[in-house]
C-alpha positions in Angstrom: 9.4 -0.6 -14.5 7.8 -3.4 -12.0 7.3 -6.5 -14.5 4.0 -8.3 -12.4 4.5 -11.0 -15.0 1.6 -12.8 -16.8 -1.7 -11.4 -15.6 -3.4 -12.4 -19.0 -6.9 -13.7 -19.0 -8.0 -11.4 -16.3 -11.5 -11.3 -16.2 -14.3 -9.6 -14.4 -13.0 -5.9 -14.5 -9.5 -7.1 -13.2 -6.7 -5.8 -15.2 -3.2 -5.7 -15.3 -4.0 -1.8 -15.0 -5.8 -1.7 -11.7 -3.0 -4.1 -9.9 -0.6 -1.8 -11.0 -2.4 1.1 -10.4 -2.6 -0.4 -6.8 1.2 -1.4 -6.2 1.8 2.2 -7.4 -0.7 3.7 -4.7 0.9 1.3 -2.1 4.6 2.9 -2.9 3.5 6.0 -2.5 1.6 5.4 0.4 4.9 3.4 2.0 6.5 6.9 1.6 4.4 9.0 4.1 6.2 6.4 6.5 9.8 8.3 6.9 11.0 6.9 10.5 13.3 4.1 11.2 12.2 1.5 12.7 13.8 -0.5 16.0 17.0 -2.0 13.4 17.2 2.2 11.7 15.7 1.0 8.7 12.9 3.0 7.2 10.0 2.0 7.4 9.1 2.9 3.7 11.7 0.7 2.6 10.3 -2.4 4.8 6.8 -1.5 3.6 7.3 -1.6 0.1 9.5 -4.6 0.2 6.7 -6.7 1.7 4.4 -4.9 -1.2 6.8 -6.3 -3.3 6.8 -9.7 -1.6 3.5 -10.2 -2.0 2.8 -9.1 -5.2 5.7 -11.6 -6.7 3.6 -14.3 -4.4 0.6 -13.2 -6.4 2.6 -13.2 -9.6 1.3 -16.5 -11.3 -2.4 -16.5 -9.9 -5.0 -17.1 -13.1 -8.2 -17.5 -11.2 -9.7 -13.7 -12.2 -11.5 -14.1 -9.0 -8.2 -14.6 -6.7 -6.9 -11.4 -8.5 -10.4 -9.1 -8.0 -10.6 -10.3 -4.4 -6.2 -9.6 -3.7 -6.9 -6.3 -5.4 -10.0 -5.2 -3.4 -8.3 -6.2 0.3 -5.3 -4.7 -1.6 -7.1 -1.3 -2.0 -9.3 -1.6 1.3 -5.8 -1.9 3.0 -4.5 0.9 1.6 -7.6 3.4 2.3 -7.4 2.3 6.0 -3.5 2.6 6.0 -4.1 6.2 5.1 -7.2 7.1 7.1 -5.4 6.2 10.0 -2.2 7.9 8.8 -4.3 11.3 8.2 -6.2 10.8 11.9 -3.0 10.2 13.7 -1.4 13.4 12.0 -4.2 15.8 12.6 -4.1 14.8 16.1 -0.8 14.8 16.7 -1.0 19.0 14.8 -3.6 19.6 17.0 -1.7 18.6 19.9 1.2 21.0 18.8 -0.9 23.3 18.2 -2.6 23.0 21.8 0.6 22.8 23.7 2.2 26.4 22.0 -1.4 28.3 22.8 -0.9 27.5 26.5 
């Protein structure tokens, strides 16, 4: 279990919830990304330890405003992350697909 430590006195529809609902949806996003990079490390692994990085930066912020706004870039990250993802792997079907029909 990730402990995000004291997120208390979250305000303004910002719970402890939703930011772990997000570092959730960023793990599994990090998985989709299988390949090693240059140093053979996966990149899943370097992806969710800068997730992890970041949220443990994030840890002891009490402005409910801070939080909304890290949770929302958070989130907008993450739909990008996979939009692209999902573009670059129906392209790269379609290309398979085109080069065993010719």
């Amino acid at each position: 279990m990730v402990h995000l430590g004291p997120l208390g006195g979250l305000t303004g529809g910002t719970s402890k919830r939703e930011v772990l609902r997000l570092y959730r949806e960023i793990l599994r996003t990090a998985n989709a990304f299988y390949w090693p990079n240059d140093e053979g490390e996966p990149w899943s692994a370097v992806l969710k330890r800068s997730a992890r990085k970041e949220f443990e930066q994030a840890r002891h912020e009490k402005d409910p405003l801070i939080v909304a706004r890290l949770v929302v870039v958070g989130q907008q990250c993450v739909n990008e992350t996979r939009n692209r993802f999902n573009d670059m792997e129906e392209e790269i079907k379609n290309r398979v697909k085109n080069t065993r029909n010719r």
